[in-house]
C-alpha angles and dihedrals in degrees: 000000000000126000097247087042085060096045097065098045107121094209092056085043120096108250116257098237088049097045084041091059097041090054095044088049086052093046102053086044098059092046087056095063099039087045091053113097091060122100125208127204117204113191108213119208081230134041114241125207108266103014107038127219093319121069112216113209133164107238095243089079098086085050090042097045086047091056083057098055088047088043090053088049094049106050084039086060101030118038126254100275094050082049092050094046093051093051085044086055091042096053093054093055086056085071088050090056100043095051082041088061100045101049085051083054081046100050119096108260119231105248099236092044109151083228117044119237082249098048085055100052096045093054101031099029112096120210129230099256100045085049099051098032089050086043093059111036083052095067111052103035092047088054094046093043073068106046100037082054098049096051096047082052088061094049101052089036087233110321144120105038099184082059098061088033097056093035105044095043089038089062104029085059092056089055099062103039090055085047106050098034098051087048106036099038110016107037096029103037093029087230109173117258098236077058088051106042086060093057093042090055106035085049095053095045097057089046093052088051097053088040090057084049097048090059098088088043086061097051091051100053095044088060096045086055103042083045102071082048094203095070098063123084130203125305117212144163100240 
């Protein structure tokens, strides 16, 4: 068989829905880091301990949060290893955008460019600590997202989908927010801890919200998908 022949078989190509939820992992991935730099305040119609009556939050939540629910589906649909490997690919786009964004920064600006060299690289120019603390904290709450997914799968023999949902993705988040904020913020830019606990409060609060939300969307997808039956590989416990 030719190569071309090959290539249109529909048995040898990846499946939509998979290839749907792999993109959609990278993508909001990748608008996390680039959303990053921003910071969003939240007023509250009551004042929380910690925080006060306005939630801080860096504007890639709403893309992180978002790596965690097709994560979820993904390792639901797939099996633990497919959904390790995907967080392990992912992590190592993160290293071609961010080359890619910094030889753009490095690049000579036209000088009638409608945005400045400098304006470029402050908005899009990530700074060492938010590189390493989000690198980081990528890495091992993503992985554990998985395993902690997988073995409450076991547990429940497959059911109870919303459990290992909320509390994979519940942890996991925690993870991440404690990790990124004390090394981004706290042990790089030296900012006081009474300053960080507030971001690391007001950040998880608002991803343990969307991870309670996402709960129905999961099970959604995962019943569209399993739905169409040919488009689900095998799940195992490896």
């Amino acid at each position: 068989m030719s190569a071309d022949a090959a290539s249109d078989n529909p048995a040898e190509s990846l499946p939509l829905s998979r290839l749907a939820l792999a993109a959609l992992f990278v993508t909001a991935l990748v608008a996390s880091q680039v959303t990053a730099s921003k910071i969003l305040a939240f007023s509250l119609p009551v004042s929380l301990p910690v925080t006060g009556s306005t939630l801080l939050v860096p504007a890639a939540v709403f893309a992180y949060a978002l790596t965690f629910f097709a994560s979820d589906c993904y390792a639901e649909l797939y099996g633990r290893r497919a959904a390790h490997e995907l967080v392990n690919v992912a992590f190592a786009m993160n290293f071609v955008l961010l080359a890619l964004v910094w030889l753009a920064i490095a690049a000579p600006a036209f000088v009638n460019s409608p945005v400045g060299g400098s304006e470029f690289a402050a908005v899009l120019g990530p700074s060492t600590g938010i590189v390493a603390g989000s690198l980081l904290a990528y890495i091992v709450s993503q992985n554990w997202d998985v395993l902690v997914f997988h073995r409450l799968r076991e547990a429940t023999e497959g059911d109870a989908l919303w459990l290992r949902n909320v509390a994979s993705t519940a942890s996991s988040q925690l993870i991440d927010t404690v990790i990124f904020i004390t090394v981004a913020f706290v042990v790089v830019q030296g900012v006081p801890l009474d300053q960080a606990a507030g971001l690391l409060v007001g950040q998880y609060v608002v991803k343990l919200l969307i991870a309670l939300l996402d709960t129905p969307f999961v099970y959604l997808v995962v019943g569209l998908v399993r739905g169409r039956g040919s488009d689900v590989g095998p799940v195992t416990a490896d």
